[in-house]
N, CA, C and O of each residue as an XYZ file, in Angstrom:
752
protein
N      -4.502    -29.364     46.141
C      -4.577    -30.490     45.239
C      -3.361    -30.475     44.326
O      -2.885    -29.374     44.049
N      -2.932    -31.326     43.940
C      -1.463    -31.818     43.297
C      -2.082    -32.028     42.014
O      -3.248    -32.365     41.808
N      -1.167    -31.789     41.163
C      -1.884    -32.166     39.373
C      -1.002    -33.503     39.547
O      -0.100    -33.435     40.382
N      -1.171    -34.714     38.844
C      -0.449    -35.413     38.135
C       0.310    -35.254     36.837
O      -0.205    -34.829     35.802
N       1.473    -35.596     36.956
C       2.849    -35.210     35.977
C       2.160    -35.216     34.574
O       2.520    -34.333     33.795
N       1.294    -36.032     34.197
C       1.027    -36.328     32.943
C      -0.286    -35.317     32.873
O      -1.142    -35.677     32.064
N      -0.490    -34.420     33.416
C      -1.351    -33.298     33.447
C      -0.826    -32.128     32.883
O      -1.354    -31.632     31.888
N       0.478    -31.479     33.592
C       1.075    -30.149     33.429
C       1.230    -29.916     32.041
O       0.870    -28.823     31.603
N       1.851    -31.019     31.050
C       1.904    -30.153     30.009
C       0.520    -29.849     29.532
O       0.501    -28.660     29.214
N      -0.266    -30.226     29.405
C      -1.418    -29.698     28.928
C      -2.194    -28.471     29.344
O      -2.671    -27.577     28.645
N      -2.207    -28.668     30.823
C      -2.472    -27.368     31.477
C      -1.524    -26.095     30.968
O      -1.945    -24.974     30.682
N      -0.260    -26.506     30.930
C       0.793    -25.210     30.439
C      -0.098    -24.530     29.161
O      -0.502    -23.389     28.940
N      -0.224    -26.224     28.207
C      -0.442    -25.459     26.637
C      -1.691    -24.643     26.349
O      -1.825    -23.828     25.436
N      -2.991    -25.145     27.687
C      -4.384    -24.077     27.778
C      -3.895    -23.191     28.146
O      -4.360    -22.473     27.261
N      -3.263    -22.469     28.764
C      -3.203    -21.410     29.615
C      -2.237    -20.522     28.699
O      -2.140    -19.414     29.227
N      -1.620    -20.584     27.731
C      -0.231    -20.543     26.915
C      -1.456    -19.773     25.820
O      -1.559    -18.561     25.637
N      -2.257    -20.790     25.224
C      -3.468    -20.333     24.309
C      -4.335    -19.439     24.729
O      -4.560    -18.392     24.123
N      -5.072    -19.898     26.154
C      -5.906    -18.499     26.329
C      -5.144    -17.442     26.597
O      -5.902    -16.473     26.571
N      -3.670    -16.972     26.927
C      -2.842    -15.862     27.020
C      -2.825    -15.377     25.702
O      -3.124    -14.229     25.371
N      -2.500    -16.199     25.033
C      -2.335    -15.915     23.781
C      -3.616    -15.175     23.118
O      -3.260    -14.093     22.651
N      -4.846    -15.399     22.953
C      -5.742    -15.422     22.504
C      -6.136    -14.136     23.083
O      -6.954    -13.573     22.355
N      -5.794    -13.368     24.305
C      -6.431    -12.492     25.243
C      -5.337    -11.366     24.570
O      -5.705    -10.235     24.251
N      -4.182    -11.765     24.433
C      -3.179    -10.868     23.771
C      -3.526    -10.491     22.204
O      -2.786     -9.667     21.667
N      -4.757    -11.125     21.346
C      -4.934    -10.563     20.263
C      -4.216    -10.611     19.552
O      -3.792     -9.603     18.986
N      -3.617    -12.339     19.197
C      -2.891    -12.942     18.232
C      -4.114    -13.781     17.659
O      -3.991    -14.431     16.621
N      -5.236    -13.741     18.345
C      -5.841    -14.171     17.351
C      -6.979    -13.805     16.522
O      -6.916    -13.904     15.296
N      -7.741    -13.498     16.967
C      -8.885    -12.619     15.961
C      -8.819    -11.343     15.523
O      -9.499    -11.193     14.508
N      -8.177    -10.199     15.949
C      -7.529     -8.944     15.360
C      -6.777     -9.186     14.818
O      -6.779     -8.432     13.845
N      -5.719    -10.070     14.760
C      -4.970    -10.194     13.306
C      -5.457     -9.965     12.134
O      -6.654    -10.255     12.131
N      -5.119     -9.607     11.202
C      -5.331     -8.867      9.885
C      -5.343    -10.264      8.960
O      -4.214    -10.689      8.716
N      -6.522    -11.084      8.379
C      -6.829    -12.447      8.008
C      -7.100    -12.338      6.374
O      -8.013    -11.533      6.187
N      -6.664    -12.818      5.300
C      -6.961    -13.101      4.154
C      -6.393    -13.856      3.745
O      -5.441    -14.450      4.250
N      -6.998    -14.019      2.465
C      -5.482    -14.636      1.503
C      -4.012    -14.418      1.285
O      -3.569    -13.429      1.869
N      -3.093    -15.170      0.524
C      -1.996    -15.144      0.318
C      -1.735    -15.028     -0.823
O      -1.791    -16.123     -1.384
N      -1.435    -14.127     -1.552
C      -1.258    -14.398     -3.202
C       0.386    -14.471     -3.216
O       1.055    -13.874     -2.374
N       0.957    -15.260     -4.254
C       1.794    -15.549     -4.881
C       2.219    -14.522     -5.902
O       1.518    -14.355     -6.900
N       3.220    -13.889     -5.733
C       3.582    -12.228     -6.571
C       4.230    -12.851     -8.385
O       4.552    -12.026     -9.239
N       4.283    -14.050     -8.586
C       4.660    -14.546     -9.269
C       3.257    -14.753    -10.515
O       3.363    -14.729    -11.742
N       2.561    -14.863    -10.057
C       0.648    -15.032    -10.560
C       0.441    -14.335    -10.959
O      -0.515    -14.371    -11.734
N       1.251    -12.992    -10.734
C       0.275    -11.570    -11.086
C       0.879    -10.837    -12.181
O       2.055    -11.070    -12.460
N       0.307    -10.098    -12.744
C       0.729     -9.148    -14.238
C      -0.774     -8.050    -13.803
O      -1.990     -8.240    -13.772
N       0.193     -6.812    -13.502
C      -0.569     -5.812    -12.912
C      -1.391     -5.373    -14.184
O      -2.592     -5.242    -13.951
N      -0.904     -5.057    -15.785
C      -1.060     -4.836    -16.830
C      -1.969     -5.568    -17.107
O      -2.958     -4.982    -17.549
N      -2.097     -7.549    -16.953
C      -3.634     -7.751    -16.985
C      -4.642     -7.989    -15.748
O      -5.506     -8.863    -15.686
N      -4.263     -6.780    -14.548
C      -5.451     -6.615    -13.711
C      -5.824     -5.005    -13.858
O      -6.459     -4.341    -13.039
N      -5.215     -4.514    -15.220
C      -5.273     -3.005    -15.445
C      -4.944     -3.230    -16.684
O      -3.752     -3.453    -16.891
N      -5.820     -3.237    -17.760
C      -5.522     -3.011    -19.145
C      -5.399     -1.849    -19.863
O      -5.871     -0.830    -19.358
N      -4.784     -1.777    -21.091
C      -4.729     -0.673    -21.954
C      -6.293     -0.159    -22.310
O      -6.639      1.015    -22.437
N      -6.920     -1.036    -22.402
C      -8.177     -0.540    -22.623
C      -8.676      0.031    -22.330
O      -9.220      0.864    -23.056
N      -8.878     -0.058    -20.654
C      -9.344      0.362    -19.601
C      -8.772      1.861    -18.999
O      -9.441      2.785    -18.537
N      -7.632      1.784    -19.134
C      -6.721      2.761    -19.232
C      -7.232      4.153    -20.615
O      -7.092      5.375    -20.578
N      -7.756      3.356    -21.560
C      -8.244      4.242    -22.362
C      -9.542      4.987    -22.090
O      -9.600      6.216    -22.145
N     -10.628      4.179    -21.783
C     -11.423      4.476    -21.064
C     -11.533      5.357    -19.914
O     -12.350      6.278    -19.890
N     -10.954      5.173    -19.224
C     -10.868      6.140    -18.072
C     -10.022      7.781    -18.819
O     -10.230      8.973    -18.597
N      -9.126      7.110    -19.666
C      -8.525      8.824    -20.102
C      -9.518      9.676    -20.423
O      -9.666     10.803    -19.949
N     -10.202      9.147    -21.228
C     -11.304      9.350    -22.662
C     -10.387      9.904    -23.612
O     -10.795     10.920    -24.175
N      -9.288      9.503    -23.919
C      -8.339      9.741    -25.277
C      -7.701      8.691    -25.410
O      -8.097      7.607    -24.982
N      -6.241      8.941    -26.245
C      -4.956      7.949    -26.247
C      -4.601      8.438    -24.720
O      -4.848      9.376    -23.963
N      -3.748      7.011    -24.756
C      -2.945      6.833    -23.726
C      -1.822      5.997    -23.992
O      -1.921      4.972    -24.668
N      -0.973      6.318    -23.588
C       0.668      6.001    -24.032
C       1.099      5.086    -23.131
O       0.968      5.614    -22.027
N       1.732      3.534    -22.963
C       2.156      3.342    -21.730
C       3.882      3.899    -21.786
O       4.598      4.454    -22.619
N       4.026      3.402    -20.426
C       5.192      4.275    -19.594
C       6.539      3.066    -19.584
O       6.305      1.883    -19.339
N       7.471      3.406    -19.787
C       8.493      2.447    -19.424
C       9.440      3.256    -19.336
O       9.480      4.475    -19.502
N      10.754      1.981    -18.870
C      12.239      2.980    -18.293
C      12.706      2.462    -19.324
O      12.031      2.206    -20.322
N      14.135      2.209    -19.177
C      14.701      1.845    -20.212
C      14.975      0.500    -20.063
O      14.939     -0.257    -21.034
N      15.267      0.090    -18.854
C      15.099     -1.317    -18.194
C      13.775     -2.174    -19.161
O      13.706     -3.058    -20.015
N      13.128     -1.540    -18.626
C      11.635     -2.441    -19.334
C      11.934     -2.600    -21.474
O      11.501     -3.517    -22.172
N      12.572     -1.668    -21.846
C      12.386     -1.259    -22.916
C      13.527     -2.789    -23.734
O      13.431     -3.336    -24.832
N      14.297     -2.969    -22.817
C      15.242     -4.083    -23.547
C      14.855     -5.631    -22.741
O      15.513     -6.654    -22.552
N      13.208     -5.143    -22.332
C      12.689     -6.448    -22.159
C      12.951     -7.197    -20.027
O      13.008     -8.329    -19.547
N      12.992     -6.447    -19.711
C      13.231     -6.321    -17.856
C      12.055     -5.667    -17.034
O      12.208     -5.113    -15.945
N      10.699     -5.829    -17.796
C       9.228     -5.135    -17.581
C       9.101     -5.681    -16.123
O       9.539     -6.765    -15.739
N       8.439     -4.766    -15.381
C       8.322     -5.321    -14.255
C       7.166     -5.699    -14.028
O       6.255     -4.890    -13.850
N       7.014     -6.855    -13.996
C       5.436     -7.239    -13.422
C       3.923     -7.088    -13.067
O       2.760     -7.327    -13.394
N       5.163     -6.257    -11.746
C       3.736     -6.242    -10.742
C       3.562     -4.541    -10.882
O       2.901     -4.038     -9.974
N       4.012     -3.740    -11.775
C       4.360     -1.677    -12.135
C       3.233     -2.237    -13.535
O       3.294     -3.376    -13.999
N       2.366     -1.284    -13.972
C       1.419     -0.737    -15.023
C       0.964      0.599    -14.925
O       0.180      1.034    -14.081
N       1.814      1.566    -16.359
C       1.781      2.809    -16.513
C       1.294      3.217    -17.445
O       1.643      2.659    -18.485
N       0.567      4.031    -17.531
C      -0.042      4.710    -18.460
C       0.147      5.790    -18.279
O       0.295      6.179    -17.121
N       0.234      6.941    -19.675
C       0.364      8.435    -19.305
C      -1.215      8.597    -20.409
O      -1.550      7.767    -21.254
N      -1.907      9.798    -20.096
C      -3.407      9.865    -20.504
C      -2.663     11.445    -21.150
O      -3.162     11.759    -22.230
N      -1.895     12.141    -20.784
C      -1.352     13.871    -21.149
C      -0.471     13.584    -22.262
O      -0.513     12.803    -23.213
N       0.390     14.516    -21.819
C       1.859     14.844    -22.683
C       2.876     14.186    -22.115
O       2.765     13.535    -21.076
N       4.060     14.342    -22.856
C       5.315     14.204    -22.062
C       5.947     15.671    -20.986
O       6.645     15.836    -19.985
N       5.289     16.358    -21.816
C       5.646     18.322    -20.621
C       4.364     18.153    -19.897
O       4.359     19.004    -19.007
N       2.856     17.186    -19.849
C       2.056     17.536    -18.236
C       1.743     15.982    -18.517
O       1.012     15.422    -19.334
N       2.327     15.665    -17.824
C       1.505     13.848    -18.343
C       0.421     13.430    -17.251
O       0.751     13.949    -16.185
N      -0.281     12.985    -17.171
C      -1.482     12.851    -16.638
C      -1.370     11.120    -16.383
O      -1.735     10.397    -17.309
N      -0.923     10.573    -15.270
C      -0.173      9.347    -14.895
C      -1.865      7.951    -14.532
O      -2.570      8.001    -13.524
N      -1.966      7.337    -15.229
C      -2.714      6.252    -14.425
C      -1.927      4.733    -14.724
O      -1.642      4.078    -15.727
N      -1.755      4.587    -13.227
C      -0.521      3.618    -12.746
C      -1.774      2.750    -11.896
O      -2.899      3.050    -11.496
N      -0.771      1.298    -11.856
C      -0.904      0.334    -10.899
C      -0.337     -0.014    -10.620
O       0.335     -0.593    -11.474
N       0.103     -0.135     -9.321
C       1.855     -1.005     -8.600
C       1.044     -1.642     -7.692
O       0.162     -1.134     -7.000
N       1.542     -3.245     -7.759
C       1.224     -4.326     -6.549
C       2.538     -4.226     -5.773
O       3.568     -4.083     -6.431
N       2.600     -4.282     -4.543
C       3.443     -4.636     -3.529
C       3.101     -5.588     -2.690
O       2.388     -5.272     -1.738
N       3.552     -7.042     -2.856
C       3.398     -7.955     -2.083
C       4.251     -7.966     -1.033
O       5.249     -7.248     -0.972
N       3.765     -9.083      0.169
C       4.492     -8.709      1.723
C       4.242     -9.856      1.960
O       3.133    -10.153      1.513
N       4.803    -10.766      2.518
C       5.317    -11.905      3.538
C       3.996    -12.491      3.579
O       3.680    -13.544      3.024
N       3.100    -11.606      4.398
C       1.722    -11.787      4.725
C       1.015    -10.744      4.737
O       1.326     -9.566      4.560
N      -0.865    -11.690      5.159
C      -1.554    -10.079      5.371
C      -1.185     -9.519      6.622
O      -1.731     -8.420      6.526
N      -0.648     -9.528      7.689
C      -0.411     -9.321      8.647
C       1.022     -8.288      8.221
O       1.165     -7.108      8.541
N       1.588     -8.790      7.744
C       2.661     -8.025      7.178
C       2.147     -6.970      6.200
O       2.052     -5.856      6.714
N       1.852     -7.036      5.134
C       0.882     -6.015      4.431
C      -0.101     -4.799      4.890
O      -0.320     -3.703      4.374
N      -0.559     -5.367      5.954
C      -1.643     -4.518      7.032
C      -0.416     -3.349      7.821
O      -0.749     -2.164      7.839
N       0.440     -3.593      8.208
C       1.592     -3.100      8.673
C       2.366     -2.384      8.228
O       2.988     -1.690      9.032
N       2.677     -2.233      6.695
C       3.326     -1.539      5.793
C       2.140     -0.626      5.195
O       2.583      0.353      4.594
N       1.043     -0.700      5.215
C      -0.377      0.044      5.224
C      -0.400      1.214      5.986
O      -0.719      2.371      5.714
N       0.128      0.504      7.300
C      -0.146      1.323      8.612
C       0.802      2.493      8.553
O       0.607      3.704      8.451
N       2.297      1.479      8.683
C       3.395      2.709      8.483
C       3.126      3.756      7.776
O       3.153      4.858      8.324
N       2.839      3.645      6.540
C       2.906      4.879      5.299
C       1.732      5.574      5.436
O       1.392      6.350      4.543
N       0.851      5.368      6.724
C      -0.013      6.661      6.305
C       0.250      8.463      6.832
O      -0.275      9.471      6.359
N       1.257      8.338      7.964
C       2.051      9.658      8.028
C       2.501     10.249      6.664
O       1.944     11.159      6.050
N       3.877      9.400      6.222
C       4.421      9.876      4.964
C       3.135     10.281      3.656
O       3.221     11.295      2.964
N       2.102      9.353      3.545
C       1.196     10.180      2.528
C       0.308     10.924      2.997
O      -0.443     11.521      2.225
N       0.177     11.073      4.534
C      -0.495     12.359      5.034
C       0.581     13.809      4.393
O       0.170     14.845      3.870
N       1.418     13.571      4.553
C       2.408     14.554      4.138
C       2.483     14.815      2.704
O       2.815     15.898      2.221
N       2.117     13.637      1.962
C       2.905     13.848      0.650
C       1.538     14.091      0.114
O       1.432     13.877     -1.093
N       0.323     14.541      0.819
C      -1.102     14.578     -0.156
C      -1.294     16.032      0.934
O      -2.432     15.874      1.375
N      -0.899     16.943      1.368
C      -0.871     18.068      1.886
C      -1.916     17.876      2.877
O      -2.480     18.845      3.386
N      -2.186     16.748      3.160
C      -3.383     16.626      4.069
C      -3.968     15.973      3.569
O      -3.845     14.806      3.942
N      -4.729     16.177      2.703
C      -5.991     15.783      1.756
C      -5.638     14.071      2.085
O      -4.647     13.463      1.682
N      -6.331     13.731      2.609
C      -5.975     12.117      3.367
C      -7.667     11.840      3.903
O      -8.455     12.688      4.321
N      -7.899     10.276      3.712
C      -9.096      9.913      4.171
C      -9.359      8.566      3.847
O      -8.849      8.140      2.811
N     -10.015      7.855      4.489
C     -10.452      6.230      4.500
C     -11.553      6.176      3.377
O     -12.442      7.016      3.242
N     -11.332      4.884      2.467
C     -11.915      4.455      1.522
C     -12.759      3.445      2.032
O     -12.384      2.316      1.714
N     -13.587      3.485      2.593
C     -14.713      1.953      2.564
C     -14.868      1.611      1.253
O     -15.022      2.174      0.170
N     -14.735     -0.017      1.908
C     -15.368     -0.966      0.520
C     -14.597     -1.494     -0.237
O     -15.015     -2.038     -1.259
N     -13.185     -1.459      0.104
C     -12.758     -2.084     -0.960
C     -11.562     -2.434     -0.141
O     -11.046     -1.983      0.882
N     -11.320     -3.388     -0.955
C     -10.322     -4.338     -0.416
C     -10.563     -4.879      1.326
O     -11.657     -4.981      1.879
N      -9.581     -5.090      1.773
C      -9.548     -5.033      2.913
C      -9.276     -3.912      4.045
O      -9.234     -4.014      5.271
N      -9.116     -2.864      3.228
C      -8.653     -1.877      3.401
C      -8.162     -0.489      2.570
O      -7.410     -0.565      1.598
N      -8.619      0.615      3.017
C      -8.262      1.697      1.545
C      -8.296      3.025      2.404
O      -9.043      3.468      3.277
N      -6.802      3.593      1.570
C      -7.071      5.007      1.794
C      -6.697      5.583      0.909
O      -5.871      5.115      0.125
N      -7.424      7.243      0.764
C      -6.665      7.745     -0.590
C      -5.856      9.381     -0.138
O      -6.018     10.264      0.703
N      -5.258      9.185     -0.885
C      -4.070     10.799     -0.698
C      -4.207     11.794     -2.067
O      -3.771     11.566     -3.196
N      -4.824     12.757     -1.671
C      -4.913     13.439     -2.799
C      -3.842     14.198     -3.151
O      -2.815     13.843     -3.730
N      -4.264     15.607     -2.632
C      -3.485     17.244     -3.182
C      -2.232     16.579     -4.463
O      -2.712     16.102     -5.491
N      -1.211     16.593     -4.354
C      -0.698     16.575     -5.620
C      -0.544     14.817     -6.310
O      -0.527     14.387     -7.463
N      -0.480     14.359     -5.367
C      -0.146     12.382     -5.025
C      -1.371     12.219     -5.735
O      -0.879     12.001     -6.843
N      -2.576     12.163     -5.916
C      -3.863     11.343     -6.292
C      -3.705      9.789     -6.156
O      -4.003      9.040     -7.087
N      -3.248      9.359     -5.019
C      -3.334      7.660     -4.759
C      -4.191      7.133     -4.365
O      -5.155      7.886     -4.228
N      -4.326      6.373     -4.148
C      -5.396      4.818     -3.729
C      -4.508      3.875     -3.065
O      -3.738      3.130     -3.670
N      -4.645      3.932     -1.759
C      -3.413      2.522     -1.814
C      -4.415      1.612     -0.698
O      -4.683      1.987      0.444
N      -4.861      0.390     -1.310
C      -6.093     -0.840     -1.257
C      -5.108     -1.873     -0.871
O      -4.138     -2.107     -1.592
N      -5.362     -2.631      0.469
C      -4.602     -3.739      1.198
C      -5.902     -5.244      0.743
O      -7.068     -5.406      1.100
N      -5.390     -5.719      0.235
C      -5.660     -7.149      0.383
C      -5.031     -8.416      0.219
O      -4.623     -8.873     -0.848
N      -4.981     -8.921      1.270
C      -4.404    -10.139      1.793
C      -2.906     -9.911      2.134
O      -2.648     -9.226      3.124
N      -2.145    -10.306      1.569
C      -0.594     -9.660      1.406
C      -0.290     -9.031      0.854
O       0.854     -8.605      1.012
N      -1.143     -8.527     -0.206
C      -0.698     -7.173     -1.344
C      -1.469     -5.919     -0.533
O      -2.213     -5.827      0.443
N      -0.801     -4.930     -1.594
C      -0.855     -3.469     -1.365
C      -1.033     -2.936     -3.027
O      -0.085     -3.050     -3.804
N      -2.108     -2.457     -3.380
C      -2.407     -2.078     -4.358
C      -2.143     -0.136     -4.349
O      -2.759      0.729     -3.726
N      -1.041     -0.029     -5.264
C      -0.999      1.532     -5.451
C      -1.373      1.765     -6.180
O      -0.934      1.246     -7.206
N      -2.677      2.893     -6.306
C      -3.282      3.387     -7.877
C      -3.070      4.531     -7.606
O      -3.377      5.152     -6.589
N      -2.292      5.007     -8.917
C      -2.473      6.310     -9.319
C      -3.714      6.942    -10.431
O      -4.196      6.340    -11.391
N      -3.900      7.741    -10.159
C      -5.163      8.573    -11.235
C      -4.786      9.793    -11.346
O      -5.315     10.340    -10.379
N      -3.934     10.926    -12.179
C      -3.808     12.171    -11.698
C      -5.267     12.403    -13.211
O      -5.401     11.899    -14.326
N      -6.096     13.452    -12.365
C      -6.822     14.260    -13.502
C      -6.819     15.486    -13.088
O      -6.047     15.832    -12.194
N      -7.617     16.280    -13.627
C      -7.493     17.346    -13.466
C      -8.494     18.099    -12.005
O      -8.611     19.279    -11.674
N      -9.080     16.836    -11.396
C      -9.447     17.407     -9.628
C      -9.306     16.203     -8.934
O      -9.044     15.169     -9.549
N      -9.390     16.213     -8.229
C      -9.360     15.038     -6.899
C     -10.316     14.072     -6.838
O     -10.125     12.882     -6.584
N     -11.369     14.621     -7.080
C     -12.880     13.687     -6.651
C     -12.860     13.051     -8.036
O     -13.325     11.914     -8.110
N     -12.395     13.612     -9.125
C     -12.577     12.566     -9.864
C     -11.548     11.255    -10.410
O     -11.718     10.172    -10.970
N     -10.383     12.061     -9.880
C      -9.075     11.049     -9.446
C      -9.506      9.754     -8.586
O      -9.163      8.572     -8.564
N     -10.388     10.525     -7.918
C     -10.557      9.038     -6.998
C     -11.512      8.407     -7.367
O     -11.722      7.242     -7.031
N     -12.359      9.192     -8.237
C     -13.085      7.968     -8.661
C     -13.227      7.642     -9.703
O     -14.358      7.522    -10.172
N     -11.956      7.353    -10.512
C     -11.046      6.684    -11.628
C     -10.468      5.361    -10.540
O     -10.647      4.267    -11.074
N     -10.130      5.315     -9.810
C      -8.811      5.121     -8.680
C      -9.744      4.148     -8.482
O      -9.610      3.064     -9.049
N     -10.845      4.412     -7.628
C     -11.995      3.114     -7.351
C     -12.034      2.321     -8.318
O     -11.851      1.109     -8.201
N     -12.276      2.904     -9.378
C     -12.745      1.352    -10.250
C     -12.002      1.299    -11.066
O     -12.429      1.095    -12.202
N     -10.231      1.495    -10.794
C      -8.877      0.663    -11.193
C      -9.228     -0.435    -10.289
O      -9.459     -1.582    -10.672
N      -9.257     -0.040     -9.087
C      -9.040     -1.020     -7.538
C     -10.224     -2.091     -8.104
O      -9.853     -3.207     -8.465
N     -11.435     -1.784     -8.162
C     -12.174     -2.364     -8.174
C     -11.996     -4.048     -9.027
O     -12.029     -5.237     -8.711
N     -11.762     -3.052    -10.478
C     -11.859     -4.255    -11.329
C     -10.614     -4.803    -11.360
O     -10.586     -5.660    -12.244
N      -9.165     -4.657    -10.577
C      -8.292     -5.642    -10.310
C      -8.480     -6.121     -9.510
O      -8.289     -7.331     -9.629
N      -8.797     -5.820     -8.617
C      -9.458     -7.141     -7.062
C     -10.048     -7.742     -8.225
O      -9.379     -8.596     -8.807
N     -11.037     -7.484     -8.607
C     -12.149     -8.776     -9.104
C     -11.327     -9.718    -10.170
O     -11.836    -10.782    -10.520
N      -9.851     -9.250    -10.760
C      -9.359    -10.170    -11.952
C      -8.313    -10.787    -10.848
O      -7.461    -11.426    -11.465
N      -8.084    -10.820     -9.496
C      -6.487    -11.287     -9.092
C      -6.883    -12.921     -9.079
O      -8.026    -13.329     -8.878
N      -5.750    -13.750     -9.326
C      -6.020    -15.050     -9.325
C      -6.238    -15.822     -7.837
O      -5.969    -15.271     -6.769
N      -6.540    -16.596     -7.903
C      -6.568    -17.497     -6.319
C      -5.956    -16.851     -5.246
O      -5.283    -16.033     -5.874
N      -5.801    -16.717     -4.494
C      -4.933    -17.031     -2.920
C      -5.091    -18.108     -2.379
O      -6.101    -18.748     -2.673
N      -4.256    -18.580     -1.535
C      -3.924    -19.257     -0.490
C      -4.790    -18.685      0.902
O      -4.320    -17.861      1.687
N      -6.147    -19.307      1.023
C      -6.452    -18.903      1.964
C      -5.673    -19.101      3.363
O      -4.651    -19.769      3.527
N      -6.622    -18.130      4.647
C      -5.368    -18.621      5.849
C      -5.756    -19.821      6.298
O      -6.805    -20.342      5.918
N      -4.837    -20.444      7.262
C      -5.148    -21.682      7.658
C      -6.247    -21.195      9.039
O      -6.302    -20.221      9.790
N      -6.923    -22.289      8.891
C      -8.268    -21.721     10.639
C      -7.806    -22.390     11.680
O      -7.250    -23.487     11.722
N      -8.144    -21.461     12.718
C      -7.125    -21.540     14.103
C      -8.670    -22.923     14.472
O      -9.822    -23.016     14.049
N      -7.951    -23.621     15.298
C      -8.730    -24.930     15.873
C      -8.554    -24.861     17.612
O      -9.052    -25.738     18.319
């Protein structure tokens, strides 16, 4: 049987889609929102307050000298909870990415390097975000994927288990303050 001319392209473009679709461009893709890195002030999805709270003392924030003549960076929120000779660091750094697909990917890469840089001490966080893992031994991170961001929390205390669970509910209650996204568009 012969197709008619005014058939083929269409046939091309089903067959183009279900390839596509079988290749896992479409539902394993890594799907959320889009936030705008411009929206965000890590400082109010991580307050001084909060920051106090979790120390249970003062807490000092952190700047370079850059920040100090007014060049603050955004999407960086530092707190030191110690001294300046043992400082005891609770940080938030957003890293936004192109996309979540892109974000999910820069997730992926870095979990060798903080297998390394947490002496091991490495393990999956359910529940949060779209994604979470944390790196202990000397690192105490959190690093929480959602949508196109990459949330780095630091917590150093004085053990791990409770680093991380300082670290959780940094993550926690900035997911719950980030503004809108751009949801994704739905495949038809």
């Amino acid at each position: 049987m012969t197709l008619p001319k005014t058939m083929f392209p269409a046939l091309v473009l089903a067959v183009i889609s279900t390839v596509l679709t079988a290749c896992g461009s479409g539902s394993d893709a890594p799907e959320g929102p889009t936030f705008d890195a411009a929206d965000i002030d890590a400082c109010q999805l991580f307050p001084v307050n909060e920051a106090l709270g979790y120390a249970g003392g003062s807490v000092s924030t952190m700047s370079s000298t850059l920040e100090d003549i007014g060049a603050r960076n955004p999407l960086v929120c530092s707190y030191n909870a110690g001294s300046t000779t043992r400082p005891r660091i609770l940080k938030l750094e957003i890293r936004p990415a192109a996309s979540p697909r892109a974000a999910a990917g820069q997730m992926k890469s870095s979990r060798d390097f903080l297998k390394r840089l947490a002496g091991g001490e490495f393990q999956e966080v359910p529940g949060l975000g779209d994604g979470a893992v944390w790196a202990g031994g000397d690192l105490h991170q959190l690093n929480v994927l959602r949508g196109n961001l990459m949330f780095l929390i630091t917590a150093q205390t004085d053990n791990a288990p409770k680093s991380l669970y300082i670290a959780k509910l940094i993550a926690q209650k900035a997911l719950s303050r980030l503004p809108e996204g751009t949801a994704p568009a739905k495949a038809s």
